[in-house]
Backbone as CSV, one residue per row, in Angstrom:
resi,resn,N_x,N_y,N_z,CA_x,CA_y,CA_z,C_x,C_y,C_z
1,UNK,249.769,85.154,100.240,249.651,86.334,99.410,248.394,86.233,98.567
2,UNK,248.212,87.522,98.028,246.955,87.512,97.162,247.266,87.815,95.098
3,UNK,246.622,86.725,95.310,247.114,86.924,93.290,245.445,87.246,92.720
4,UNK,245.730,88.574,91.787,244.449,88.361,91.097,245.409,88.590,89.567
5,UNK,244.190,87.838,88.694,244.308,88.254,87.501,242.765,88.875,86.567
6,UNK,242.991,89.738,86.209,241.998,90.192,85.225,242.066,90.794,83.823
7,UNK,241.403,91.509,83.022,241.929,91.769,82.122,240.616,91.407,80.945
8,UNK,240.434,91.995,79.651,239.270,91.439,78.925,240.286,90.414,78.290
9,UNK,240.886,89.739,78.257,241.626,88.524,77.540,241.103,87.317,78.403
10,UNK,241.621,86.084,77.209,241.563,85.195,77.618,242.411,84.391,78.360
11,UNK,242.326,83.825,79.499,243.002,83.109,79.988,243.017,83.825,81.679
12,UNK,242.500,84.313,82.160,242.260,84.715,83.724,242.139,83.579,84.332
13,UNK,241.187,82.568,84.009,240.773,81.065,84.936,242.005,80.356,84.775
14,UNK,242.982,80.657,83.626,243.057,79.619,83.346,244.665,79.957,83.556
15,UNK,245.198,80.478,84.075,246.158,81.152,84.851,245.822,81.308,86.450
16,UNK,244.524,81.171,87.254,244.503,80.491,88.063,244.368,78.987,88.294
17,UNK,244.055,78.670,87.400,244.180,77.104,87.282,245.663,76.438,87.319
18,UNK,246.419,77.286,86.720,247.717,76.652,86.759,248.661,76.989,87.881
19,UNK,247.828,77.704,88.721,248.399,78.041,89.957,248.304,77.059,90.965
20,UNK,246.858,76.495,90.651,246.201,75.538,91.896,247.147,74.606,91.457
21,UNK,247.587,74.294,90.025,247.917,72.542,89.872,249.191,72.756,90.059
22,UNK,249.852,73.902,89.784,251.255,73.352,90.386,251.261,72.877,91.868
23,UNK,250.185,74.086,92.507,250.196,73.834,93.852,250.224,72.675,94.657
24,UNK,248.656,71.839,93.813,248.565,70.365,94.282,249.745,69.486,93.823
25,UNK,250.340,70.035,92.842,251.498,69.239,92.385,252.724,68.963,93.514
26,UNK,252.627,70.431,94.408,253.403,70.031,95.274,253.098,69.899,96.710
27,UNK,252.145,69.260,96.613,251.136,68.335,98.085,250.563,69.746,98.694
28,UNK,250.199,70.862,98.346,249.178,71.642,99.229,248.137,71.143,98.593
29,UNK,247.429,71.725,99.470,245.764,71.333,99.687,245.159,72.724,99.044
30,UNK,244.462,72.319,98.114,243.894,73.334,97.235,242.348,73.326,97.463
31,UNK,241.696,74.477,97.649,240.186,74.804,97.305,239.530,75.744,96.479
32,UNK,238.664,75.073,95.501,238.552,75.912,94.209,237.072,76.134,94.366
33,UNK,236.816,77.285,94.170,235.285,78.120,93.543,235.108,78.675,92.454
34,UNK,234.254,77.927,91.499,233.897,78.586,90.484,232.469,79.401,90.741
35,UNK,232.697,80.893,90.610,231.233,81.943,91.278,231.048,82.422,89.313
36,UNK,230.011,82.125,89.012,229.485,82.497,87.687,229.678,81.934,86.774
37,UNK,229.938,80.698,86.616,229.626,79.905,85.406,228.760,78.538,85.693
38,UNK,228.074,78.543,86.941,227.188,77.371,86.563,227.279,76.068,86.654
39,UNK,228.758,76.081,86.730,229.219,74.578,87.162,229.532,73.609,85.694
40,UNK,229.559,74.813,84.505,229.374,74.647,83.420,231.012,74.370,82.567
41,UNK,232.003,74.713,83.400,233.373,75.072,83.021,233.622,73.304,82.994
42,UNK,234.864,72.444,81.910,235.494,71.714,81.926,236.526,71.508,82.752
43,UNK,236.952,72.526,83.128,238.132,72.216,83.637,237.667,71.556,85.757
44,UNK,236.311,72.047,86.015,235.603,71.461,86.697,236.376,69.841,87.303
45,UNK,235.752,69.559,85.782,235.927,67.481,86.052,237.506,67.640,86.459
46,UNK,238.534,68.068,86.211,239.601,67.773,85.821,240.164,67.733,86.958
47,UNK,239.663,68.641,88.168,240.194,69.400,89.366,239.688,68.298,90.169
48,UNK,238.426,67.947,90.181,237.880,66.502,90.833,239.003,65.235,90.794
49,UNK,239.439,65.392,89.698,240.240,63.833,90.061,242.166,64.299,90.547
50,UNK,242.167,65.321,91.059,243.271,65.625,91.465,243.536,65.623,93.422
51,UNK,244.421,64.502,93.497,244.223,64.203,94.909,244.321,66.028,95.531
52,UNK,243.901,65.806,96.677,244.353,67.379,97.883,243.605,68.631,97.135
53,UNK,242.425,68.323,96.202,241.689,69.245,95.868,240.387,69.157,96.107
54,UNK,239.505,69.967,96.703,238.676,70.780,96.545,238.036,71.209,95.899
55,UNK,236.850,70.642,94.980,235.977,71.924,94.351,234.507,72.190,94.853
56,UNK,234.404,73.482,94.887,233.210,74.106,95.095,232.454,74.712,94.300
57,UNK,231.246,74.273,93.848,230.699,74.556,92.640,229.630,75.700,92.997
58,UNK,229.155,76.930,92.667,228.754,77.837,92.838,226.678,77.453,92.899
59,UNK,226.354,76.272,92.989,225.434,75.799,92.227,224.454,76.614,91.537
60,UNK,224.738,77.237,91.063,224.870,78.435,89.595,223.714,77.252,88.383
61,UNK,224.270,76.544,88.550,224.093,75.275,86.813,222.474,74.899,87.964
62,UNK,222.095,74.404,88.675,221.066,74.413,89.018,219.768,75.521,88.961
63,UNK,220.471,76.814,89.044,219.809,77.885,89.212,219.211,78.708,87.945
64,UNK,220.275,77.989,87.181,220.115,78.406,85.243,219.031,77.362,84.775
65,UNK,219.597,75.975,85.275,218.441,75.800,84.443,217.425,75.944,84.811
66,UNK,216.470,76.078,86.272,215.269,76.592,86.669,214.440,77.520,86.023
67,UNK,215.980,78.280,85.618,215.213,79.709,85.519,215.474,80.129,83.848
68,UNK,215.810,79.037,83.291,216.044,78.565,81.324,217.067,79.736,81.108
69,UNK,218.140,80.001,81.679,219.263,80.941,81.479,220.366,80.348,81.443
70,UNK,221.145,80.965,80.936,222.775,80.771,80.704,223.693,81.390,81.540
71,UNK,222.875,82.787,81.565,224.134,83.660,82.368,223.220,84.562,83.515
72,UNK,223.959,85.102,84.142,223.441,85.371,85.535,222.309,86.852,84.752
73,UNK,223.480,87.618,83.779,222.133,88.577,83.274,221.604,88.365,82.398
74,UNK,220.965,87.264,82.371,219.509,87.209,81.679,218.352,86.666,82.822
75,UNK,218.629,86.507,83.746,217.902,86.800,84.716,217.098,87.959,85.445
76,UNK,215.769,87.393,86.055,214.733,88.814,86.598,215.622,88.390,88.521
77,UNK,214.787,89.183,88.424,215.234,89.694,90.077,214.985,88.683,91.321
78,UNK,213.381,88.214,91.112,213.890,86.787,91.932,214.823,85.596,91.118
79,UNK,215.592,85.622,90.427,216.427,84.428,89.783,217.439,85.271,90.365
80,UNK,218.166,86.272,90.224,218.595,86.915,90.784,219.265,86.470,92.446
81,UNK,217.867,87.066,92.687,218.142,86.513,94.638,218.305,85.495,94.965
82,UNK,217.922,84.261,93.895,218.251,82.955,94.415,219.876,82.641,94.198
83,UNK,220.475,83.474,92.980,221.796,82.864,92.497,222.193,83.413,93.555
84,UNK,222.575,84.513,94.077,223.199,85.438,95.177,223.193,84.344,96.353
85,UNK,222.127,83.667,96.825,221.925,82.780,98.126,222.885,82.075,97.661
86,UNK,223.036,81.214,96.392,223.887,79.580,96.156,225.265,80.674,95.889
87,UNK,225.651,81.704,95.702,226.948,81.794,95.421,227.607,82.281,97.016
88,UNK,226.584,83.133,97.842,226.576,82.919,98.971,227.688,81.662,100.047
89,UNK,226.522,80.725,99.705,226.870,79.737,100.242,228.033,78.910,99.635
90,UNK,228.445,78.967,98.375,229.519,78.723,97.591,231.024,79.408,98.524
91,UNK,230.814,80.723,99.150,231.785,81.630,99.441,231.861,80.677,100.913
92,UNK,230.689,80.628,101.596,230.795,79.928,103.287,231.814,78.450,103.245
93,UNK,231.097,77.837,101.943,232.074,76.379,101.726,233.501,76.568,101.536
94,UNK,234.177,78.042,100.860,235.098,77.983,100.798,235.706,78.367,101.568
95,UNK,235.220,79.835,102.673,236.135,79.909,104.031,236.027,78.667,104.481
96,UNK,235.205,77.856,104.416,235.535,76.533,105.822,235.924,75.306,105.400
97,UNK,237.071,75.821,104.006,237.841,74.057,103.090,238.847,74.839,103.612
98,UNK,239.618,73.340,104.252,241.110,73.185,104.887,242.041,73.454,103.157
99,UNK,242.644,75.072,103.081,243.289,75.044,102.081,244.411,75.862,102.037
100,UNK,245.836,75.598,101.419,246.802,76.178,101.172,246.479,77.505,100.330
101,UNK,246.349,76.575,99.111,246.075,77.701,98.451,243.760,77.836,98.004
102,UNK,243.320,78.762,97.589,241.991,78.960,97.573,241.945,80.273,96.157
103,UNK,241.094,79.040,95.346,241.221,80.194,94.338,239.894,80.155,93.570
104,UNK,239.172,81.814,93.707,237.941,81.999,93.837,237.679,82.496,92.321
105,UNK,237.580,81.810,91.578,237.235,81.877,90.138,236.273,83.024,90.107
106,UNK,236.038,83.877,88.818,235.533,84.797,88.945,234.561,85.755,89.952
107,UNK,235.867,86.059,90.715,235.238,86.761,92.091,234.945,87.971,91.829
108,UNK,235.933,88.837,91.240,235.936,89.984,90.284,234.416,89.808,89.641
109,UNK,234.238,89.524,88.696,232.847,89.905,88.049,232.133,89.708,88.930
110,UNK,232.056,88.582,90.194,230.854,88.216,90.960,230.839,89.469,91.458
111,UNK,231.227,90.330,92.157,231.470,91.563,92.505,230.801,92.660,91.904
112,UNK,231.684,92.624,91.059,231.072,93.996,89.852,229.570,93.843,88.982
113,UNK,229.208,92.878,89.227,228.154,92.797,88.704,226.770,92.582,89.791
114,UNK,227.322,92.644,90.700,226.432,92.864,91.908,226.069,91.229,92.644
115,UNK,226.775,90.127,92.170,225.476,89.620,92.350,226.907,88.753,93.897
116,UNK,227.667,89.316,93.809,228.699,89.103,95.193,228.625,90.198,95.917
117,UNK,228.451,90.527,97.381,228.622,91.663,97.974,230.059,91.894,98.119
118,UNK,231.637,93.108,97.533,232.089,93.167,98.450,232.689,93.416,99.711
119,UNK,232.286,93.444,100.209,231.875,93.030,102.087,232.195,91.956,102.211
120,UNK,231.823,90.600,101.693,231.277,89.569,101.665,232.018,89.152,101.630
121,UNK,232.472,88.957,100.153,234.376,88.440,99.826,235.405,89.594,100.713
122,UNK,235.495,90.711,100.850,236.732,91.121,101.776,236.431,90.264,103.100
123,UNK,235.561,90.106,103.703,235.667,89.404,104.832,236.183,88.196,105.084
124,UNK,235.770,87.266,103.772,236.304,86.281,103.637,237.502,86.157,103.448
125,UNK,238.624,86.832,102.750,239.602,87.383,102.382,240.599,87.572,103.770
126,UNK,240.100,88.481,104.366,239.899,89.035,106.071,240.746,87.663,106.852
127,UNK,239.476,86.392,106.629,239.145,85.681,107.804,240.607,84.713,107.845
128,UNK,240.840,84.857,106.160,241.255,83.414,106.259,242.740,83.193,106.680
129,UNK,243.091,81.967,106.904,244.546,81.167,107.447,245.698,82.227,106.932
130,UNK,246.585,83.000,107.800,247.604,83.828,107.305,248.380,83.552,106.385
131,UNK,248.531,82.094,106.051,249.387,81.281,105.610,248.613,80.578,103.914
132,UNK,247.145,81.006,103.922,246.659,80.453,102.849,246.756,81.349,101.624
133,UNK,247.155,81.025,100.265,247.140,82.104,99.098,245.890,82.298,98.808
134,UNK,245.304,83.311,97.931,244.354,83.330,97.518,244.285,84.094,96.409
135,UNK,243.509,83.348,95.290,243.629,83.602,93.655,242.471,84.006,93.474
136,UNK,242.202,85.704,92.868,241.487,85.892,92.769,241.343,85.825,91.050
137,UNK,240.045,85.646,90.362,240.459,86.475,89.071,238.889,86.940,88.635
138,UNK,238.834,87.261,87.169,238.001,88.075,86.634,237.680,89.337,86.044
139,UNK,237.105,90.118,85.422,237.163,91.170,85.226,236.288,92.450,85.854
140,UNK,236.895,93.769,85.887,236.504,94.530,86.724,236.773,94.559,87.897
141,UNK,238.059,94.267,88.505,238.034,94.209,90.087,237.551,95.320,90.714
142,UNK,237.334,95.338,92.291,237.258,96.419,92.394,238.370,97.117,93.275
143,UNK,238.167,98.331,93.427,239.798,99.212,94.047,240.371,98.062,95.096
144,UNK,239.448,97.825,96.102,239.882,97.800,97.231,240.295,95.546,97.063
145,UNK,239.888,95.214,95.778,240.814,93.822,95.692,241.987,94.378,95.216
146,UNK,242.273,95.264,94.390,243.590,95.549,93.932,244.542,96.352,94.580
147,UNK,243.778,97.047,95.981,244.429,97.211,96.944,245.357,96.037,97.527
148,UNK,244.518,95.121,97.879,244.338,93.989,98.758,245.726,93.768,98.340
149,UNK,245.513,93.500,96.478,246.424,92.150,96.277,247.855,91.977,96.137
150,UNK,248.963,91.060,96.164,250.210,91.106,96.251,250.611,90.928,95.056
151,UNK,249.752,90.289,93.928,250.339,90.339,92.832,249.542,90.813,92.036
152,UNK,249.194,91.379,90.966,248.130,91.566,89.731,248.342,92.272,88.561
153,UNK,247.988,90.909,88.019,248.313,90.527,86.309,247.505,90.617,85.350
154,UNK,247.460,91.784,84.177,246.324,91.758,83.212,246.391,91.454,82.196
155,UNK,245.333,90.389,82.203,245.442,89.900,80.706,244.595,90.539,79.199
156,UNK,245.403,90.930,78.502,244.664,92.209,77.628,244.581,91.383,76.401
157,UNK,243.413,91.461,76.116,242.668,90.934,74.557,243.647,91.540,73.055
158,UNK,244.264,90.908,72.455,244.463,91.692,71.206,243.784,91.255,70.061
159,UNK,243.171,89.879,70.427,242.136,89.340,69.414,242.067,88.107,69.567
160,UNK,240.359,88.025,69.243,239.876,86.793,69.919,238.826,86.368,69.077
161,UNK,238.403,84.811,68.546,237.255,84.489,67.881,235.971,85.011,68.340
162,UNK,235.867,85.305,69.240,234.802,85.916,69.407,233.835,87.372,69.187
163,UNK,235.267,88.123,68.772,234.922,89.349,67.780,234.581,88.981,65.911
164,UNK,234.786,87.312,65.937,234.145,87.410,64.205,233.135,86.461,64.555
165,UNK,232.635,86.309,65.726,231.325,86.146,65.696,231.390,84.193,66.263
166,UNK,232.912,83.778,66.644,232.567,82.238,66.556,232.375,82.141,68.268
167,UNK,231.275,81.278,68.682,231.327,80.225,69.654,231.937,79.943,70.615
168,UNK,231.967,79.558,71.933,232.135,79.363,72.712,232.410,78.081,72.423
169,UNK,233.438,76.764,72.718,233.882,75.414,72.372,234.447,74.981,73.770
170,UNK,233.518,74.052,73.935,233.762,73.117,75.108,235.382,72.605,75.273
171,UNK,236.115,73.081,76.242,237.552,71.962,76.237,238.194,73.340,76.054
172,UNK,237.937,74.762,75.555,238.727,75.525,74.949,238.316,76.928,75.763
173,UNK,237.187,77.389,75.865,236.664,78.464,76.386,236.008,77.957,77.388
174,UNK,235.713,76.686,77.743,234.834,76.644,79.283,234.988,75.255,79.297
């Protein structure tokens, strides 16, 4: 089945995250993509030392710092075309990881913000094992993922440090 979550609140990743670990918790084979943060997220390391997992890093964090950015829009147009190639190829690594479940960290924004075709991800979506789940999340889906999906859950902001202006904190937001 297909799970997305989106929503301007916090906790979309992190409600697919707890999907993968129960998962690996109970011996499937998990494959994780993070598409738009760079390779910058904590919870990264955490997924590495969990046997029957998978991570695929968007190499995003290579592409930022080349190009002295943080986020995909503060980028010009060739920085641009290069992130699109590595998230690209981020999407190829993940159709071809042996996985139960596959959960494509902000696929939704990769989408809506252009810098995912989807085409690209429905195909992938399309291709894969009848039998494999797939977690989508992020914000902005578009119609045809929320067509797609079998479950979808929004997570709605009622207030967040980041409307009085505080920080982003390692361990907590990424």
């Amino acid at each position: 089945m297909i799970h997305l979550y989106t929503g301007d609140g916090k906790g979309k990743t992190t409600a697919g995250l707890g999907l993968a670990l129960r998962a690996a918790g109970a011996g499937l084979r998990v494959a994780a993509v993070f598409l738009m943060k760079g390779g910058r997220s904590s919870e990264i390391a955490a997924l590495r030392q969990l046997p029957g997992v998978t991570v695929i890093e968007d190499a995003g964090g290579e592409v930022f710092g080349k190009w002295g950015v943080q986020f995909s829009y503060q980028m010009n147009d060739e920085a641009k075309a290069e992130y699109r190639e590595a998230l690209r190829a981020a999407l190829a690594a993940a159709a071809a990881a042996p996985a139960d479940l596959l959960l494509l960290d902000e696929a939704c924004s990769a989408v809506s913000t252009g810098m995912v075709a989807l085409a690209d991800l429905l195909a992938l979506i399309e291709a894969r094992r009848a039998d494999t789940e797939i977690v989508l999340t992020g914000r902005d889906p578009a119609p045809e993922l929320l067509a797609l999906a079998d479950y979808v859950s929004e997570i709605h902001k009622i207030k967040h440090p980041f409307d009085r202006g505080a920080v982003a904190r390692k361990g907590i937001e990424y």
